[in-house]
Every structure is written in structure tokens, then in C-alpha cells.
N, C-alpha and C positions, 0 to 999 in steps of 0.2 A: 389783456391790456394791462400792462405796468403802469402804479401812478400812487405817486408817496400822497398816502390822506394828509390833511390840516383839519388838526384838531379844532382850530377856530370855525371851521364848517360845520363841525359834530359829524364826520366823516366815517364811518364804518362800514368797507364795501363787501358783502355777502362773498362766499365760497364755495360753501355746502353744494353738490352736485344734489343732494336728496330733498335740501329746505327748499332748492332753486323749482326742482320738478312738483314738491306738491302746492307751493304759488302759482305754477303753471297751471297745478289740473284745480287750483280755487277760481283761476280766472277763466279760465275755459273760454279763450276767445274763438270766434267765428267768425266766418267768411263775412265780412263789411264790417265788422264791427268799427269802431271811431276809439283807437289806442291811443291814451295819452298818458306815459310815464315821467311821472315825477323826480329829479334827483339819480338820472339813468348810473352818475357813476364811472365805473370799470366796467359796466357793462353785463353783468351778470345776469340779472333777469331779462334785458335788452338784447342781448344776444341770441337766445333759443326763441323768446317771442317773435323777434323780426324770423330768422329762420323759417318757424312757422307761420308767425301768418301775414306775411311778408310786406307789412306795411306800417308803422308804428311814426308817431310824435314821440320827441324826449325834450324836455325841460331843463337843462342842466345851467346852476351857475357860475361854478369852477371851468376859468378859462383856459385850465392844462389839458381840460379833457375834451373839449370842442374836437380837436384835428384827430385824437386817436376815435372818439365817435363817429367823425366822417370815413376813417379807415373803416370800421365796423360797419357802415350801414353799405360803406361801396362793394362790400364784400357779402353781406348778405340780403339787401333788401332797398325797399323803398322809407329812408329814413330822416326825416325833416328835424333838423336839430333848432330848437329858440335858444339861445344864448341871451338867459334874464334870469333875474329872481321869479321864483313864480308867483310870490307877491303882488308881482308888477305885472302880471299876466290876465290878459279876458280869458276864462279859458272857453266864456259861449261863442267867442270867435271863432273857437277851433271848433269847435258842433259843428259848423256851416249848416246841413243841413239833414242833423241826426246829431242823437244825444251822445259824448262821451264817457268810455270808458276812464277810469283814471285809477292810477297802479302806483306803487312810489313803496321805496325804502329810505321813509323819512328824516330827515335829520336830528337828531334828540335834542337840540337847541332852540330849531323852530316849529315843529310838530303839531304843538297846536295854533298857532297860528295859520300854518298853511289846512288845517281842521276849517279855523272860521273864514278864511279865503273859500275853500270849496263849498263851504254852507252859501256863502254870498252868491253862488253859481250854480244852485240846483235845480233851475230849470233846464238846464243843459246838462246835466249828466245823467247817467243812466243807472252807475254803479260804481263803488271803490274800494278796493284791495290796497293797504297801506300795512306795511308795516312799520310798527313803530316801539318804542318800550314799554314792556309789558305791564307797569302799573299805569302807563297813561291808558291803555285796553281797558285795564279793572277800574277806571275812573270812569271812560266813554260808556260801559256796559253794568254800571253798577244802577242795583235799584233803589229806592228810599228805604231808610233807616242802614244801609252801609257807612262804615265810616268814610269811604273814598267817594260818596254820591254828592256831586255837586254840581257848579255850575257847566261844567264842561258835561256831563251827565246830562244836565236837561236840555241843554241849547241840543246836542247831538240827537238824542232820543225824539226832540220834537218831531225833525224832521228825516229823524232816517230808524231804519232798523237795524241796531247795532251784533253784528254777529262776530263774536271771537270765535277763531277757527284752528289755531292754535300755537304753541310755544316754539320758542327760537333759542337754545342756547347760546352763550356768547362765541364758543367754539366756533360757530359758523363765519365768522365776522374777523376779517384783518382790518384793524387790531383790532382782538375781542374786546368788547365794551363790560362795563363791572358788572352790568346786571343782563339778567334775563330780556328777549324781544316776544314778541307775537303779534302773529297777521291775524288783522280783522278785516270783514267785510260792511260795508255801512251800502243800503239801499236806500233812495229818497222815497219815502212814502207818499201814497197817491195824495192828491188832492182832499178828498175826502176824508180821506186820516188825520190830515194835521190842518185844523180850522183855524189858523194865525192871523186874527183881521189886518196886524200890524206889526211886524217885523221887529221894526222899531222899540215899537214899546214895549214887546216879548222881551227883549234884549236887557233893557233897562230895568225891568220887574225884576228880572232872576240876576241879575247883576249885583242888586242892590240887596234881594234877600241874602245873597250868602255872602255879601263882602264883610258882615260881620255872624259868624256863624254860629258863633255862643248868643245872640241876641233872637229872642223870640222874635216872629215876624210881625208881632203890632208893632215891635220898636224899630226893627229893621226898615219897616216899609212904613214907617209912619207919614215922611215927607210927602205921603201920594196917593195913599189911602186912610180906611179905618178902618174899626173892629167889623163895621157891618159891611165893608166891603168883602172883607177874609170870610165873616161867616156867610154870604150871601154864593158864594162858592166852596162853601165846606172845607173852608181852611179856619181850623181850628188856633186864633189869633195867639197862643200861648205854644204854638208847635215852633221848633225851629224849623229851618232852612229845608237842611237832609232828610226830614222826616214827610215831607209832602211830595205826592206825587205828577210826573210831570204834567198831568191833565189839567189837576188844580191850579198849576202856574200860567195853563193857556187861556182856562174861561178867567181869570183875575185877570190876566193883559187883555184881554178883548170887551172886558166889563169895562176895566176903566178906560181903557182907548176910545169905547159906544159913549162914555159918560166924559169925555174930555179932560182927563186927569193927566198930565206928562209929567217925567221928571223936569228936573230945572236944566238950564241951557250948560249950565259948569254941568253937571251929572253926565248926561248927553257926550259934550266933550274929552272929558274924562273916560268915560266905556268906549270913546272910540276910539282916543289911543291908548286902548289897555287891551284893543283886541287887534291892532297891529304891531304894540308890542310884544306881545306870546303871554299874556300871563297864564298861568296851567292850573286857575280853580276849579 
């Protein structure tokens, strides 16, 4: 499939006959599975997937690619093209009735936004294969006391098992992009893993400790807590941000959610268009 990128998409469509096969054997699809790719493209991982296993959803929102995808999917499979942002996307619609796969060669412009869109849907997925740039990876998979551990670090970890699988040259990529890529895998953790009484207020906790990241978190979080809320969860009120781990971020939002503590309605507003803006803390 020929098809000139825009750079205004953050477009960079895979090549590599070798990157393409070991995404194949990361995702290891099987007979029923519920494929839903992200951002299909030129078609590159979209085309040996349907091949194989002969049934796939794509997501795409560049409207040059819609008819050369419908060529692709008439020629090898059963292939339901959405023509949207996937922003704008339920994706538990597409569940109907079994949880989704989801695969994607992200766009580096919107990446982690389409991150916190698939976090809002994780009771319908099952599993996701994304690749994306290689320091937003070392951000999603860093631990406390990293320099790159932050909020995109906790919000991901809460609820998923973040596994980097491995590195992507830019070689792989027309036209190669200036840095390094790597596909990682994120699994939603059970139930019992991740005890989030309130979503919500998880959201705005960790929001708020690292929007200033130099500020110890009595000061950070002072609007909504205090000292003996932090030490009453073994957050040491003199720690920063990066230095605590994601467990302590969970009993803090569930303590004060049990105890009726919220941020203010501007706070609230504010984190919520800052997580369908893309910001990438």
C-alpha cells in the first residue's frame, strides 16, 4: 500500500519484515480472539494479521487510507474498517461479547492520550501490544526513585502490568523518526490487584502530587490532605512525587475518598482536559 505520511498525524508507517513478525509472535493471536488495531496505516501489521487470522477491526483516521484498507481487507479477510479518531471511540462496543485485543503503532503526537482512553475501557480489554517511543516505554515501565517515574508511570501500573518487550530502530520506519521505538505489552490486572474504590479521585491524587515535582507532597497535596493523612499510609510527607510507590498513591485515594476529601471542581476540570489533551507526565 502506497501513501505519502503527514507529518501533522505523527505518521511513521513500519517496514521491517523482521520487527513486523516478532509483533506477530508478541501478540500471538488465536482462533476467536476480538482484534482491534489501532492507527492500521499502510497496513503493515494489518496485513499478515488478517492473513492469519482472518478477522481483524482497524481504527484509522487519515481518510486517504480508508479505500486502500478496504482493497486489503477484500483481498485477505474479514476486515471492519471505523473511520474516527479513536478518541472518539467506545471501544467496549466493540467487546460485544468478549474482551478485546488491542495492537496499535501509535502515533507520537497522541500516544498517551490514546494510553488514558484505553485505561477508561479496561473492563473490555483483555490485552495491548502498542508500540510507541521508546522513552514514553521507560516512562509507562519505570519504578519509584527513576528519574522518568511519574504520573503516566502510576496511572499505567495501577491498573495494568506493564511489560517492555523490546527496541525498534528508527530504520524500521518510512520516514524514520529521530529516535528509538519499543513495543510494550500492558495486561489489566485482576480485580484483586488493583483496589481503586474511586477512579476519580486516584486520578486527581496523582495528578496533583507531580504537577509540581520539585515540591514535597505535604505541599503538593496540601489542598486535600495532611501530614497525617500521608503518614497514615506510610507516605513519608517530606518525600517527593517520584520517590513513592504506586501502592501508597492507591490507599491515599481510597483513604481520602472513605473520608470524603475531593479536589475542587476547577482541579477536576482542569485534569480533565489535560488527559484529552495528551499531556505526557
Amino acid at each position: 500500500m502506497s501513501h505519502q505520511t503527514k507529518k501533522s498525524l505523527g505518521q511513521h508507517f513500519l517496514h521491517s519484515p523482521g520487527i513486523i513478525d516478532k509483533i506477530l509472535l508478541a501478540i500471538a493471536p488465536m482462533l476467536g480472539d476480538r482484534l482491534v488495531e489501532i492507527g492500521p496505516g499502510a497496513g503493515a501489521i494489518t496485513a499478515p494479521l488478517l492473513a492469519k487470522h482472518g478477522q481483524l477491526t482497524v481504527i484509522e483516521f487519515d481518510r486517504d487510507l480508508i479505500q486502500p484498507l478496504r482493497e486489503l481487507g477484500g483481498r485477505l479477510g474479514d476486515l471492519q474498517i471505523i473511520h474516527a479518531d479513536v478518541l472518539n471511540v467506545d471501544l467496549c462496543v466493540l467487546a460485544s461479547d468478549q474482551p478485546i485485543r488491542l495492537i496499535g503503532n501509535l502515533p507520537y503526537n497522541i500516544s498517551t492520550p490514546i494510553l488514558f482512553h484505553a485505561l477508561s475501557h479496561l473492563k473490555c480489554i483483555r490485552d495491548m501490544h502498542f508500540m510507541l517511543q521508546k522513552e514514553v516505554v521507560d516512562r509507562m515501565a519505570a519504578g519509584p526513585g527513576s528519574k522518568v517515574y511519574g504520573r503516566l508511570s502510576v496511572m499505567l501500573q495501577a491498573r495494568c502490568r506493564v511489560e517492555p518487550l523490546f527496541i525498534v530502530p528508527p530504520g524500521a520506519f518510512q520516514p524514520p523518526p529521530k529516535v528509538d521505538s519499543a513495543v510494550v505489552r500492558l495486561l489489566p490486572r485482576a480485580p484483586h490487584e488493583c483496589v481503586i474504590d474511586d477512579s476519580r479521585s486516584f486520578s486527581q491524587i496523582v495528578r496533583a502530587a507531580f504537577a509540581q515535582r520539585r515540591k514535597t507532597l505535604r505541599n503538593a497535596l496540601s489542598d486535600v490532605c495532611n501530614e497525617a493523612d500521608l503518614r497514615a499510609v506510610d507516605i513519608d510527607p517530606g518525600a517527593r512525587a517520584e520517590t513513592v510507590a504506586v501502592a501508597r498513591y492507591i490507599a491515599l485515594a481510597n483513604r481520602l475518598h472513605a473520608e470524603g476529601k475531593a479536589l475542587s471542581l476547577d482541579t477536576l476540570a482542569q485534569d480533565d482536559q489535560h488527559e484529552r489533551g495528551g499531556g505526557t507526565t
